[in-house]
C-alpha positions in Angstrom: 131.3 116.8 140.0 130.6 114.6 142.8 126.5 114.0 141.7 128.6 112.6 138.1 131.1 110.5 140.0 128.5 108.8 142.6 126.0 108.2 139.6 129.3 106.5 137.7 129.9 104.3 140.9 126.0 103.7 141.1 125.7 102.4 137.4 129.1 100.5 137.7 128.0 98.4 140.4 125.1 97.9 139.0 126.8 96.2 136.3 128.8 94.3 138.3 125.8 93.0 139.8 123.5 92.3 136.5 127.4 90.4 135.4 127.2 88.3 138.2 123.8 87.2 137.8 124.0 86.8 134.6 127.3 84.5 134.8 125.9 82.3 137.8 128.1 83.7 140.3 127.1 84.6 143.8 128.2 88.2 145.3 129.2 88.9 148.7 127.7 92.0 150.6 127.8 93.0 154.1 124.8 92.7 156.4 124.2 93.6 159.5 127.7 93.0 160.6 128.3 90.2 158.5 129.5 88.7 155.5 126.6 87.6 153.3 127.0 85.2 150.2 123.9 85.9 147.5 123.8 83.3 145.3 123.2 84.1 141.6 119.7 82.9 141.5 118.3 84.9 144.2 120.4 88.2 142.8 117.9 90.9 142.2 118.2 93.2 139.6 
């Protein structure tokens, strides 16, 4: 049960991801202890 739950997390934030791209807005991720903004245009996905 926990493999089906962390593949459901995996492909929903991939989706959040691909949405963000795809709707010009940047995300936010942590990186090496601190707060990274990605804009949309340099979003890989």
């Amino acid at each position: 049960m926990a493999f089906r739950a962390e593949e459901a997390l995996k492909k929903a934030v991939a989706k959040a991801i691909a949405d963000h791209k795809r709707m010009g807005d940047p995300i936010v991720i942590w990186r090496d202890g601190n707060v990274v903004k990605i804009p949309a245009e340099q979003i890989e996905v």
